[in-house]
LONU-695961 format. One record per residue: residue number from 1; residue in three letters; y, z, x of N, C-alpha, C, O in turn. Coordinates in nm, 2 decimals. Layout:
N
{node NUM,"ala",{Y,Z,X},{Y,Z,X},{Y,Z,X},{Y,Z,X}},
...
end
This chain:
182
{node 1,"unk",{-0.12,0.00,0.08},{0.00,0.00,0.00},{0.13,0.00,0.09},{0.22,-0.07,0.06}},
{node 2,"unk",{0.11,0.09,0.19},{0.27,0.10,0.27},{0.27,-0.02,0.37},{0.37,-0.01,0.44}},
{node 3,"unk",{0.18,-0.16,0.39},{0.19,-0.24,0.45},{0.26,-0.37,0.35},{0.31,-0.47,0.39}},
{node 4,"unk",{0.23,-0.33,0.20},{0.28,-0.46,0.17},{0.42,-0.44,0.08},{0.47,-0.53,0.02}},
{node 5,"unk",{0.46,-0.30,0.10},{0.60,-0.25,0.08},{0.70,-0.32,0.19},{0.82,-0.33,0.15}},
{node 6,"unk",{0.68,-0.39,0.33},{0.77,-0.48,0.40},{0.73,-0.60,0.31},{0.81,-0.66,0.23}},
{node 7,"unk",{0.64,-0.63,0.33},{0.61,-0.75,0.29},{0.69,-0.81,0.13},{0.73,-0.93,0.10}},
{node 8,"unk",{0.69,-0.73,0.07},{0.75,-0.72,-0.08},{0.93,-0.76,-0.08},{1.00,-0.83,-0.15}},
{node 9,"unk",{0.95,-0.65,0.04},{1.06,-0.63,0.09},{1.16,-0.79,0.18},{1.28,-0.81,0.19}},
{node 10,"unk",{1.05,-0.85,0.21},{1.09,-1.01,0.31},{1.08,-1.05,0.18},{1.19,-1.10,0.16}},
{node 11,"unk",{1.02,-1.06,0.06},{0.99,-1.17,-0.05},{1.10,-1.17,-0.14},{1.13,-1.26,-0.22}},
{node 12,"unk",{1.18,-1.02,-0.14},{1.30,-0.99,-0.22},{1.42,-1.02,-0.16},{1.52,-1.05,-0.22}},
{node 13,"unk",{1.42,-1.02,-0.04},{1.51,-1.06,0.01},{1.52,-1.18,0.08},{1.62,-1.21,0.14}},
{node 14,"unk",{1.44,-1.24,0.07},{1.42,-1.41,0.01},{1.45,-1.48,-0.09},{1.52,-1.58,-0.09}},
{node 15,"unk",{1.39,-1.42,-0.18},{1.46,-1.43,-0.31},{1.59,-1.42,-0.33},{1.65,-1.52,-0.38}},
{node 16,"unk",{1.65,-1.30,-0.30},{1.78,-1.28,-0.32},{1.89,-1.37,-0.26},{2.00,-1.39,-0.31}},
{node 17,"unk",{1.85,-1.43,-0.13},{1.94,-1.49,-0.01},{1.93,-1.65,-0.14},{2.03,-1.70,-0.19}},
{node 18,"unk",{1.80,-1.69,-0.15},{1.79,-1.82,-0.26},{1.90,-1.82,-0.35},{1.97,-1.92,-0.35}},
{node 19,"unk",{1.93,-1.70,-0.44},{1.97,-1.70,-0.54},{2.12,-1.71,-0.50},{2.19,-1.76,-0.58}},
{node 20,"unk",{2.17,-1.66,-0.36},{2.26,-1.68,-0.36},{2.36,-1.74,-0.28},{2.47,-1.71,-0.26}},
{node 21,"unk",{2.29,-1.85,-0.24},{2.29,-1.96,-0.16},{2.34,-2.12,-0.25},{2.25,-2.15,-0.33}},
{node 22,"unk",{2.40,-2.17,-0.26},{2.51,-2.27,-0.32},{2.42,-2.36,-0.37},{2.33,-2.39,-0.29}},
{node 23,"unk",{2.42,-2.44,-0.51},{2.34,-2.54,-0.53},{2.47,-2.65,-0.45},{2.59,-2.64,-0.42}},
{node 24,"unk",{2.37,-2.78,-0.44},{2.48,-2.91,-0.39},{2.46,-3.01,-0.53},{2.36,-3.07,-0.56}},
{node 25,"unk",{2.55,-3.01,-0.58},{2.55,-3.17,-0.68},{2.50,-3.28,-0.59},{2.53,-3.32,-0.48}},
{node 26,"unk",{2.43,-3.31,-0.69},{2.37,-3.49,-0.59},{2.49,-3.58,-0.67},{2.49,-3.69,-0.61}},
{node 27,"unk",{2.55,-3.59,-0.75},{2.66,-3.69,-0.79},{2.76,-3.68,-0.68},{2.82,-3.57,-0.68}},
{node 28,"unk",{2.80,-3.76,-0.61},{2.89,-3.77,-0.45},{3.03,-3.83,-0.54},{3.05,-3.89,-0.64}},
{node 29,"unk",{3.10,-3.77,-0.46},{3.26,-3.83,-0.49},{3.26,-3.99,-0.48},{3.22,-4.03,-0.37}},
{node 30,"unk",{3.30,-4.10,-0.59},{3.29,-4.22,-0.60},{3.19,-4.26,-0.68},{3.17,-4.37,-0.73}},
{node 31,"unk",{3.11,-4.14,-0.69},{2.94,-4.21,-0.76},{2.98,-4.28,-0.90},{3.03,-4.16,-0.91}},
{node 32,"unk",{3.00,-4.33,-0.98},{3.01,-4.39,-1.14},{2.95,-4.25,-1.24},{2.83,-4.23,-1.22}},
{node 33,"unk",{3.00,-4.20,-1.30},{2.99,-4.11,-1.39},{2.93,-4.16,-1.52},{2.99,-4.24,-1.60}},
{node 34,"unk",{2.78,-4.09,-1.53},{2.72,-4.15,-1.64},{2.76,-4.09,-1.77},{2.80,-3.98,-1.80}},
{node 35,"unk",{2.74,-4.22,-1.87},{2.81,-4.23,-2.04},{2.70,-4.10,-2.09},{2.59,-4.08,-2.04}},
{node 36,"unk",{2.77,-4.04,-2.18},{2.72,-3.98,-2.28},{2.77,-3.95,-2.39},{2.89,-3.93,-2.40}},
{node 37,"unk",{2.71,-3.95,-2.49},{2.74,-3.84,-2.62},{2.68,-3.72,-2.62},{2.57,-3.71,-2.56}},
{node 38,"unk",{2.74,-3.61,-2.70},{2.64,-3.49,-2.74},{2.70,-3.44,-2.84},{2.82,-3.45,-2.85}},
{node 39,"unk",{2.63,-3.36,-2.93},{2.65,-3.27,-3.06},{2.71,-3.18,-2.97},{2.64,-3.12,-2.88}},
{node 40,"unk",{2.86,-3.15,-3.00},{2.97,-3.04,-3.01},{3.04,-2.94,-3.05},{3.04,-2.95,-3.17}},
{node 41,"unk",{3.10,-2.84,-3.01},{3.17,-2.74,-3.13},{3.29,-2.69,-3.08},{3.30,-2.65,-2.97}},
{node 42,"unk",{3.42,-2.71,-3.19},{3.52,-2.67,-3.09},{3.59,-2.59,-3.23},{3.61,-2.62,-3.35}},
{node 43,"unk",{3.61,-2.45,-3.15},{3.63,-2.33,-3.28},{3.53,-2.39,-3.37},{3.58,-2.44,-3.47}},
{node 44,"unk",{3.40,-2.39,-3.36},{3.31,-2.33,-3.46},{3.27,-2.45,-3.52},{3.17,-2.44,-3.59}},
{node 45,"unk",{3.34,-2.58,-3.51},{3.34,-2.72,-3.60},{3.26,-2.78,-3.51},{3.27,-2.76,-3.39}},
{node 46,"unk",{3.18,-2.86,-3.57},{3.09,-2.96,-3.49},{3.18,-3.09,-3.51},{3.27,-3.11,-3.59}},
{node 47,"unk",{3.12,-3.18,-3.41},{3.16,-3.31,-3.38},{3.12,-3.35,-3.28},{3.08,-3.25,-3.21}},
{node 48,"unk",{3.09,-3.48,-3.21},{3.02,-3.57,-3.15},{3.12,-3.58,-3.01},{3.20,-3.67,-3.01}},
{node 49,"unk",{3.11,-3.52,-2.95},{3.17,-3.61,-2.83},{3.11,-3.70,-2.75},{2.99,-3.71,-2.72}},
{node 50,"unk",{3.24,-3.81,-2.71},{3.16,-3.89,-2.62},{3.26,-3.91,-2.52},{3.38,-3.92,-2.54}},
{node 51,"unk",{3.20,-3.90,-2.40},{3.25,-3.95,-2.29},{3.39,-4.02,-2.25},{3.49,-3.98,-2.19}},
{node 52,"unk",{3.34,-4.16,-2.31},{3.42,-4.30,-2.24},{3.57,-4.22,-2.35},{3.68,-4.20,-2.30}},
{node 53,"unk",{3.52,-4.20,-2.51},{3.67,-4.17,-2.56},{3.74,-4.07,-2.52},{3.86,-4.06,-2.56}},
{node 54,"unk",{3.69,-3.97,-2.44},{3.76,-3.85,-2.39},{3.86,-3.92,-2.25},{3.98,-3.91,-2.22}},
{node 55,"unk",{3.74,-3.97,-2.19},{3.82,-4.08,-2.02},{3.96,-4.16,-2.12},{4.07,-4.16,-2.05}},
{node 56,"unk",{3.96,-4.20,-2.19},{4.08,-4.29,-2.30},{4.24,-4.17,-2.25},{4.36,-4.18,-2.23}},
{node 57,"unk",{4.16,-4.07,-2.25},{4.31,-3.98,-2.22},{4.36,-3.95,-2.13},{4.48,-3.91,-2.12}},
{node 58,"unk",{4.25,-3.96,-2.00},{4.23,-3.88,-1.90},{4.17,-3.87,-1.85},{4.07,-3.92,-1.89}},
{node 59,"unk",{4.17,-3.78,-1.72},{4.03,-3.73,-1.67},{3.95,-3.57,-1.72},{4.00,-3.47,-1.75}},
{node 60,"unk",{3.83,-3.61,-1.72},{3.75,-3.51,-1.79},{3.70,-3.39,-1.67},{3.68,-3.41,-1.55}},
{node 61,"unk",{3.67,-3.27,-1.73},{3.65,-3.15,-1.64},{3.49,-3.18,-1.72},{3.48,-3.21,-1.84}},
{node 62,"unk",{3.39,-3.16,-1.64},{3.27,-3.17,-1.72},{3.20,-3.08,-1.62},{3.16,-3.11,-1.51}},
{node 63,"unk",{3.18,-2.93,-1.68},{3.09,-2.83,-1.64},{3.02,-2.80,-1.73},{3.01,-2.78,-1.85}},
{node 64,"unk",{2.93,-2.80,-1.60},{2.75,-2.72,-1.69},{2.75,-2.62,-1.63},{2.80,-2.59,-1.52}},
{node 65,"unk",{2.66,-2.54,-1.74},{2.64,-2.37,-1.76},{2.51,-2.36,-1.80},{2.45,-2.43,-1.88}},
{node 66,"unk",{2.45,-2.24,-1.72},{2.27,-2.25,-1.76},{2.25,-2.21,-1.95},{2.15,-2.25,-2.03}},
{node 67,"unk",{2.37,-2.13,-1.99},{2.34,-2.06,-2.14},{2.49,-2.01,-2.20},{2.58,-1.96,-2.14}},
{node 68,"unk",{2.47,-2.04,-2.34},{2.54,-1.97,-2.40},{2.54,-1.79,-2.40},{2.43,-1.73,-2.38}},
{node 69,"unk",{2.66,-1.72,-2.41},{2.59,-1.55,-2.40},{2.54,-1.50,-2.34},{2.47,-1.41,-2.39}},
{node 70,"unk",{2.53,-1.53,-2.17},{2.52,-1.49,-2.04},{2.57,-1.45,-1.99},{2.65,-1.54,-1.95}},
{node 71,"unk",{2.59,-1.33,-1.93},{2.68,-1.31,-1.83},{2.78,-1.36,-1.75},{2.89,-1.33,-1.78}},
{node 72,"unk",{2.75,-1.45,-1.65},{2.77,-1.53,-1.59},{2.89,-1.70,-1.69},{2.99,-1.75,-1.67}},
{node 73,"unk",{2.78,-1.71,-1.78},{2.85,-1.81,-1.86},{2.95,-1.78,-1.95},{3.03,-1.86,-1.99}},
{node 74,"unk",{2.95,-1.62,-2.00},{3.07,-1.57,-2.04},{3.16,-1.57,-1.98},{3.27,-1.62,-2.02}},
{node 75,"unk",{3.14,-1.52,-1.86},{3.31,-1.47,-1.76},{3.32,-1.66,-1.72},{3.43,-1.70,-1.70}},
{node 76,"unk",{3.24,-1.75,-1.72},{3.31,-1.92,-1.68},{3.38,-1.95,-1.79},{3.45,-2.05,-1.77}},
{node 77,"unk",{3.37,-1.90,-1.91},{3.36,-1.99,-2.01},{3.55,-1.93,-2.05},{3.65,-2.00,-2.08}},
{node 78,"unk",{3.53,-1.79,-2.02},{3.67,-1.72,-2.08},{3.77,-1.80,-1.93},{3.88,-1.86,-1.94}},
{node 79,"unk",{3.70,-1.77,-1.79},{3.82,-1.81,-1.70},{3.86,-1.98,-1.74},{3.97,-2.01,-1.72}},
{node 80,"unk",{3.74,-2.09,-1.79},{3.82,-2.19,-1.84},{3.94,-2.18,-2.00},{4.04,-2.25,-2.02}},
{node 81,"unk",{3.91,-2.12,-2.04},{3.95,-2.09,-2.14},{4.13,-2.07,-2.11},{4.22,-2.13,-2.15}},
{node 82,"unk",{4.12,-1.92,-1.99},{4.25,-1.89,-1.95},{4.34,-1.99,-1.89},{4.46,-1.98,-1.88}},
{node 83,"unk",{4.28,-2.10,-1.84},{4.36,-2.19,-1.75},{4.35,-2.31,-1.84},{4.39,-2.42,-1.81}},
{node 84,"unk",{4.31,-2.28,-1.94},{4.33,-2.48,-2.05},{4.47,-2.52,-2.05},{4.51,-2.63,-2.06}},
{node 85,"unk",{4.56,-2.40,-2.04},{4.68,-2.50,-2.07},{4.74,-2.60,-1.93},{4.80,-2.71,-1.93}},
{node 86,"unk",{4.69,-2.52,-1.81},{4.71,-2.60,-1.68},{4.62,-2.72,-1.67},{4.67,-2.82,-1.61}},
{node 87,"unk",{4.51,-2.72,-1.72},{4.40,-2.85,-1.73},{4.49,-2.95,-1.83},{4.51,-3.06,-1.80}},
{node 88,"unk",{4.54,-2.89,-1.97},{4.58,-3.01,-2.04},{4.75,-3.07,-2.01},{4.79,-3.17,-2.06}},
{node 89,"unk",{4.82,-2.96,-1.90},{4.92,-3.02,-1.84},{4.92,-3.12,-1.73},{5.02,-3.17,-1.67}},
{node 90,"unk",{4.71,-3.15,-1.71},{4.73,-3.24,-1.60},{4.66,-3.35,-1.69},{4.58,-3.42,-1.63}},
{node 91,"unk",{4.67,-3.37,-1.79},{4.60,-3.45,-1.94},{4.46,-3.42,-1.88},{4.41,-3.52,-1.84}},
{node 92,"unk",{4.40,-3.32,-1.85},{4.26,-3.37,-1.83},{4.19,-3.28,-1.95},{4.24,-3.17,-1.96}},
{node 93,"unk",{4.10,-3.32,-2.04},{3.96,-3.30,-2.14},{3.89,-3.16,-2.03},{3.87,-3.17,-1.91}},
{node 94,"unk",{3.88,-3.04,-2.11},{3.79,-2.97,-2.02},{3.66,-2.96,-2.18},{3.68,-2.94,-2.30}},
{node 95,"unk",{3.51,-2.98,-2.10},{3.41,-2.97,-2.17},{3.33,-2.91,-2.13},{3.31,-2.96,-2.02}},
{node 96,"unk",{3.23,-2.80,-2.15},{3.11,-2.73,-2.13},{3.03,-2.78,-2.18},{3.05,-2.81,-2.29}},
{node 97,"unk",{2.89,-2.80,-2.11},{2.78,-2.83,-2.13},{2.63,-2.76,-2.12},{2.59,-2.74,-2.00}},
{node 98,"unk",{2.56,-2.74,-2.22},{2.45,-2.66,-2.20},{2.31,-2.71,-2.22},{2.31,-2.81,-2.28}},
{node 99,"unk",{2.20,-2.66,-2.18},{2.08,-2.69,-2.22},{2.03,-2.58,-2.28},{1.94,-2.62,-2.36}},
{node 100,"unk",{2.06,-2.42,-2.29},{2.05,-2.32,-2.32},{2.12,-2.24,-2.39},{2.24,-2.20,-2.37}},
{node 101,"unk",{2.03,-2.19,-2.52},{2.07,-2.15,-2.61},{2.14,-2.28,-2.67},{2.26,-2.31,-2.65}},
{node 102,"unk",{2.08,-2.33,-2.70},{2.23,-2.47,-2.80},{2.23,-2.41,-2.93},{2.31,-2.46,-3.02}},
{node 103,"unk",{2.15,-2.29,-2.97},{2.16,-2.32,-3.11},{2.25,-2.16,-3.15},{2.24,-2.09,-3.26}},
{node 104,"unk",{2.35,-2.13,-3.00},{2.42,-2.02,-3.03},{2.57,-2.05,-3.01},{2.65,-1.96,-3.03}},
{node 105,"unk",{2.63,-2.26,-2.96},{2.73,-2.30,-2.93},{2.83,-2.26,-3.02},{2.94,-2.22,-3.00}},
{node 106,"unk",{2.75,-2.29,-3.16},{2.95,-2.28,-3.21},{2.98,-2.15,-3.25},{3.09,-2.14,-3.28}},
{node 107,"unk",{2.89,-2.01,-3.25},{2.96,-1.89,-3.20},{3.08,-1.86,-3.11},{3.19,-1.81,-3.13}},
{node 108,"unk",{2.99,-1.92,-3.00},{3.00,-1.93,-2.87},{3.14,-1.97,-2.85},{3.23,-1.90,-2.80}},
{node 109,"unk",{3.16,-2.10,-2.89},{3.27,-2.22,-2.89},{3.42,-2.14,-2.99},{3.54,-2.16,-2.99}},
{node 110,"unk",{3.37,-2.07,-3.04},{3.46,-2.01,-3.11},{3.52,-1.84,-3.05},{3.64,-1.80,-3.06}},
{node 111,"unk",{3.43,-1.77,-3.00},{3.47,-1.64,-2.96},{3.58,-1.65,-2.85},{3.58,-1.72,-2.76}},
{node 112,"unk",{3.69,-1.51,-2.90},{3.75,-1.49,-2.81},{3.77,-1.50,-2.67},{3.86,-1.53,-2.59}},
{node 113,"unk",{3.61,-1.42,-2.64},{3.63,-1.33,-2.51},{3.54,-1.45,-2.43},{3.47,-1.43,-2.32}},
{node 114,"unk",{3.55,-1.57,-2.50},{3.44,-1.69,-2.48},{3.55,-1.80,-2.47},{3.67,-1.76,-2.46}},
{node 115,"unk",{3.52,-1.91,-2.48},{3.57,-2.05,-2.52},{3.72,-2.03,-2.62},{3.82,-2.09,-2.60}},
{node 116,"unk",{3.69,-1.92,-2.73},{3.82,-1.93,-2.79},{3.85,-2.00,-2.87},{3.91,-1.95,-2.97}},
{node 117,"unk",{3.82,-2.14,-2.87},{3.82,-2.23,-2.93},{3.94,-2.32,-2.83},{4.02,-2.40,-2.86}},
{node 118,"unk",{3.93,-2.29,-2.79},{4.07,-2.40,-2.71},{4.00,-2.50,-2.58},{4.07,-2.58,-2.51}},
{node 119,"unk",{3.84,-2.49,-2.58},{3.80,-2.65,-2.54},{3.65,-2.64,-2.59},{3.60,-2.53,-2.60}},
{node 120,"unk",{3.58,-2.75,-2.62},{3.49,-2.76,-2.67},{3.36,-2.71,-2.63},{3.37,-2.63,-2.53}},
{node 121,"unk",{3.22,-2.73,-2.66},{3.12,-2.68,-2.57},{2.98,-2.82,-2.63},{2.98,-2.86,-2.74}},
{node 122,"unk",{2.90,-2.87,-2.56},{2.86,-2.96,-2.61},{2.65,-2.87,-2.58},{2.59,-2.78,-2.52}},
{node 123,"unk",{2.61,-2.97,-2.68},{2.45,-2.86,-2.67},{2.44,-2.98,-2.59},{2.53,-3.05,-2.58}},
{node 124,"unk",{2.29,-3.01,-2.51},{2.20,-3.08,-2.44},{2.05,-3.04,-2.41},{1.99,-3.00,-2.31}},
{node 125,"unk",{2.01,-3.06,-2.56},{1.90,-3.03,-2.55},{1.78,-3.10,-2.52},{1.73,-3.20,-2.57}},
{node 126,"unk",{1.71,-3.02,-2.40},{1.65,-3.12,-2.35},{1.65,-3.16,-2.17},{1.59,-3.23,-2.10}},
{node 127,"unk",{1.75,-3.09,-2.17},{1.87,-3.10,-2.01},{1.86,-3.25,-2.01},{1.82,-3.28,-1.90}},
{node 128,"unk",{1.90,-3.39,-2.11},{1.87,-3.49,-2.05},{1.99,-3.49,-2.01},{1.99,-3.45,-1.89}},
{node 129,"unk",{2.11,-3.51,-2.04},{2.26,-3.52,-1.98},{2.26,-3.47,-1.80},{2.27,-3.54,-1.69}},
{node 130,"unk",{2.21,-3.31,-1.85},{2.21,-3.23,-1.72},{2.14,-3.32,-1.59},{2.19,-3.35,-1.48}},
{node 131,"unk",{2.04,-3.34,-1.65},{1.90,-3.40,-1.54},{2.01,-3.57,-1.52},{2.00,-3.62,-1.40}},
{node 132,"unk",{2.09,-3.63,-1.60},{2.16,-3.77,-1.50},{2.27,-3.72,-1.42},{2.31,-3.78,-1.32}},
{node 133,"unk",{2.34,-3.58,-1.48},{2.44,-3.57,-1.38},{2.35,-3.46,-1.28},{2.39,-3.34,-1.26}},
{node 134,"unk",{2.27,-3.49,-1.25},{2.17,-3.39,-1.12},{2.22,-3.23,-1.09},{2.25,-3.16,-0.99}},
{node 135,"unk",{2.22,-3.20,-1.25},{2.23,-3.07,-1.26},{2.17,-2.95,-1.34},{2.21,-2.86,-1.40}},
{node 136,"unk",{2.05,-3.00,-1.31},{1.91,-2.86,-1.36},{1.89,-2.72,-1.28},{1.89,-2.70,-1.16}},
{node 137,"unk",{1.86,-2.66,-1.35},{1.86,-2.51,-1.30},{1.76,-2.51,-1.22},{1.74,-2.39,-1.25}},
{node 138,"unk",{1.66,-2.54,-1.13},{1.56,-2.50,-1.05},{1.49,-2.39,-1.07},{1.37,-2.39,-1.10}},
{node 139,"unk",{1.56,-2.28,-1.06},{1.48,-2.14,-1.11},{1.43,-2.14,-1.24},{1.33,-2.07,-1.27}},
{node 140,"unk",{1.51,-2.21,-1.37},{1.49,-2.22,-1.48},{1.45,-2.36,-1.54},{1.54,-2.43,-1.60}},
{node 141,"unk",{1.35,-2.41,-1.53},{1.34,-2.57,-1.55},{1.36,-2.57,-1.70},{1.30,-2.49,-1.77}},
{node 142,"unk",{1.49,-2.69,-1.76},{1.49,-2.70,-1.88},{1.63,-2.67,-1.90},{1.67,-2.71,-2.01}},
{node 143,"unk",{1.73,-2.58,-1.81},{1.85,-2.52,-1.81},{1.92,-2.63,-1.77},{1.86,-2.72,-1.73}},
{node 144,"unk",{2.06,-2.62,-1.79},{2.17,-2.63,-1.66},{2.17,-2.59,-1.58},{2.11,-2.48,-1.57}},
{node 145,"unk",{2.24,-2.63,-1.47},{2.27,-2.54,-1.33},{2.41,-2.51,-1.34},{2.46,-2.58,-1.43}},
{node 146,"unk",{2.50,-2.41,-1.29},{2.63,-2.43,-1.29},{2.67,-2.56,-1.17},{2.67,-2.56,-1.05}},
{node 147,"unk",{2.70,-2.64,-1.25},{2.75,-2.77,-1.14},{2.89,-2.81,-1.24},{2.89,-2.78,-1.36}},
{node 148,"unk",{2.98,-2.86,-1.18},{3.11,-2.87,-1.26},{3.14,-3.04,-1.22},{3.04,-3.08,-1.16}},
{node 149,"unk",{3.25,-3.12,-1.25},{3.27,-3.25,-1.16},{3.41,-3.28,-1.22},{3.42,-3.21,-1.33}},
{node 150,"unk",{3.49,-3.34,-1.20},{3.59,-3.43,-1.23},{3.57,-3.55,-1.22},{3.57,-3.60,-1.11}},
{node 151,"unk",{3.55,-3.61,-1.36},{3.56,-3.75,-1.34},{3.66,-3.79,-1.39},{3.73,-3.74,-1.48}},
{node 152,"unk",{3.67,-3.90,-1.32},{3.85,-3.98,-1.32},{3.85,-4.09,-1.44},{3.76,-4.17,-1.46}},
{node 153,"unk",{3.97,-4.08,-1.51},{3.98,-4.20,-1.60},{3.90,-4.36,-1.58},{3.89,-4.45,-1.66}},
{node 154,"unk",{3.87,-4.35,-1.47},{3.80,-4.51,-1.40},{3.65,-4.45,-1.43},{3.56,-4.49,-1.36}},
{node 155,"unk",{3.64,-4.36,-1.52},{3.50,-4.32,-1.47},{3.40,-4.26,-1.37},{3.27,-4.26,-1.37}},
{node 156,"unk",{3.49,-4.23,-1.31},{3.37,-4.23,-1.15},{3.35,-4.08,-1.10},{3.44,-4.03,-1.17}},
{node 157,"unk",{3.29,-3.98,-1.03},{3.33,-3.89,-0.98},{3.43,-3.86,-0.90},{3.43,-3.93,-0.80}},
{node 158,"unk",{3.55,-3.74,-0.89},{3.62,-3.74,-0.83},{3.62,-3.66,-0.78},{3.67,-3.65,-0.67}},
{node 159,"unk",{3.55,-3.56,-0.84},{3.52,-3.38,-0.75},{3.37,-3.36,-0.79},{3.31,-3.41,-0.88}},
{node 160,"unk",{3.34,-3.28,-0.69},{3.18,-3.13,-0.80},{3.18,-3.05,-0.69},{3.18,-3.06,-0.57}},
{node 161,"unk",{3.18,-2.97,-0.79},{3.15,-2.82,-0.73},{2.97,-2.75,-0.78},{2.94,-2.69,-0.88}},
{node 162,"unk",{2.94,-2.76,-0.73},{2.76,-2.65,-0.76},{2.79,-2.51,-0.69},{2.82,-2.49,-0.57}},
{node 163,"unk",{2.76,-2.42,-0.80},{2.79,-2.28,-0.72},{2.72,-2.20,-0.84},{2.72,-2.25,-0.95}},
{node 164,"unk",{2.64,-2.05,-0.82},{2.60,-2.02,-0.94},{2.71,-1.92,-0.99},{2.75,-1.89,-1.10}},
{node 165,"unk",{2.76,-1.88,-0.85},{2.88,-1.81,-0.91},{3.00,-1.86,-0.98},{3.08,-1.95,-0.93}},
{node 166,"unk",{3.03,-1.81,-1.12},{3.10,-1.85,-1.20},{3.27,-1.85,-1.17},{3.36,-1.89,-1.25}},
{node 167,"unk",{3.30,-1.80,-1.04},{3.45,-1.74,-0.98},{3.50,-1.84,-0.99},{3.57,-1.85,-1.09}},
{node 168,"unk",{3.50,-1.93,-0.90},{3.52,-2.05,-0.81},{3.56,-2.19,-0.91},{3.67,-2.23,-0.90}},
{node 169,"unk",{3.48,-2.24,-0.98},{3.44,-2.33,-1.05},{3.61,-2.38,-1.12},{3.66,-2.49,-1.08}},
{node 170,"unk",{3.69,-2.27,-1.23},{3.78,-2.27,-1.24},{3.89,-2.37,-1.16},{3.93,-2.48,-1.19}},
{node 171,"unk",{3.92,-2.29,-1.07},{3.95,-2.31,-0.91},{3.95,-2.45,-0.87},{4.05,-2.52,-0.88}},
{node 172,"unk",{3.83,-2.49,-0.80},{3.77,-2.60,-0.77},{3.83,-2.74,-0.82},{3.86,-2.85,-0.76}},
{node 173,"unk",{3.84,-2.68,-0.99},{3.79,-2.82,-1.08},{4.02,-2.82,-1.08},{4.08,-2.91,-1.04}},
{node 174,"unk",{4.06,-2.70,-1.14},{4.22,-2.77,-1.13},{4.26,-2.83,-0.99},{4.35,-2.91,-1.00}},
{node 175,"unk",{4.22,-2.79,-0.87},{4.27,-2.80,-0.77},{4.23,-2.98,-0.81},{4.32,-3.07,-0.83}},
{node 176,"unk",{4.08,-3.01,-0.83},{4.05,-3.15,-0.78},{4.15,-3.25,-0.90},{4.17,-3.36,-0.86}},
{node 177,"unk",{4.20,-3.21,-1.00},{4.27,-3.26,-1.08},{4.39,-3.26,-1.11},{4.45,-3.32,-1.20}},
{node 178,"unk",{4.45,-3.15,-0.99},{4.57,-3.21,-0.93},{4.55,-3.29,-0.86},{4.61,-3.39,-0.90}},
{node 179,"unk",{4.47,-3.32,-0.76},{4.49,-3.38,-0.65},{4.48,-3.51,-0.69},{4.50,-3.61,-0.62}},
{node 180,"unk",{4.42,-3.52,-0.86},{4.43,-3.70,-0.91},{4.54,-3.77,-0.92},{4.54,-3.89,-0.88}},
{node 181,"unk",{4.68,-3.68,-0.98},{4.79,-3.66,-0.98},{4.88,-3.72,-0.86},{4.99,-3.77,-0.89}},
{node 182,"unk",{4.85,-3.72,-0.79},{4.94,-3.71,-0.65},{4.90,-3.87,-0.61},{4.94,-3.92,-0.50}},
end
């Protein structure tokens, strides 16, 4: 027993260094940003978003989140939430996207201490969306990963950020949407 208490001990802290170790988006800056639709909710209302008509305005903030009502996806969901008016002073669409829990979005899309209702949240069930913009959870097959991107009115990738930490993401995604600006 007291020999496989290190042993236990290398496997947890293996684990743990994994977990907290940066995913990489495989979508590269320039890559073509693939079309989608998905069933939506913004404050609580469903509707169909799609892609190409959101690019019509602007550029799109398109982050994925492993789950609705997560820890993690709470505190992302409220820090986009706090900064939408700096995202829609740079015209860019900010959208969330999930594979998890879809069937708790328009709560979700609607709560305060959540989304708020001041940008939408889209389900993807199935992770097919997730799985073309090469953003599946690994530890969770079937999830999102947190991976975020800016794609540019031309469609294409202009930023991504993969991180599981929810801090950053915010951050990342206005910085890259100024920098379209300029």
């Amino acid at each position: 027993m007291a020999r496989e208490l290190p042993h236990l001990a290398v496997l947890a802290a293996a684990g743990a260094l994994a977990l907290a170790l940066p995913a990489f988006a495989a979508l590269k800056v320039g890559a073509p940003a693939p079309d989608f639709s998905a069933p939506a909710y913004l404050a609580g209302e469903p509707f169909t978003f799609r892609l190409a008509d959101a690019l019509e305005q602007g550029p799109v903030v398109l982050y994925f989140f492993p789950a609705a009502h997560t820890p993690g996806c709470n505190l992302e969901a409220h820090l986009f939430s706090e900064a939408i008016d700096k995202f829609k002073a740079q015209h860019a669409t900010v959208i969330g996207i999930t594979a998890g829990n879809v069937d708790q979005l328009a709560a979700f899309s609607k709560e305060t201490e959540h989304c708020g209702g001041k940008f939408p949240v889209a389900a993807d069930p199935g992770a097919k969306i997730a799985r073309q913009y090469d953003a599946l959870l690994k530890l969770k097959p079937g999830w999102s990963d947190r991976t975020s991107y800016v794609i540019s009115p031309s469609s294409t990738i202009a930023a991504a950020h993969s991180d599981l930490n929810p801090n950053l993401h915010v951050k990342a995604m206005l910085d890259a949407v100024t920098a379209l600006e300029k």
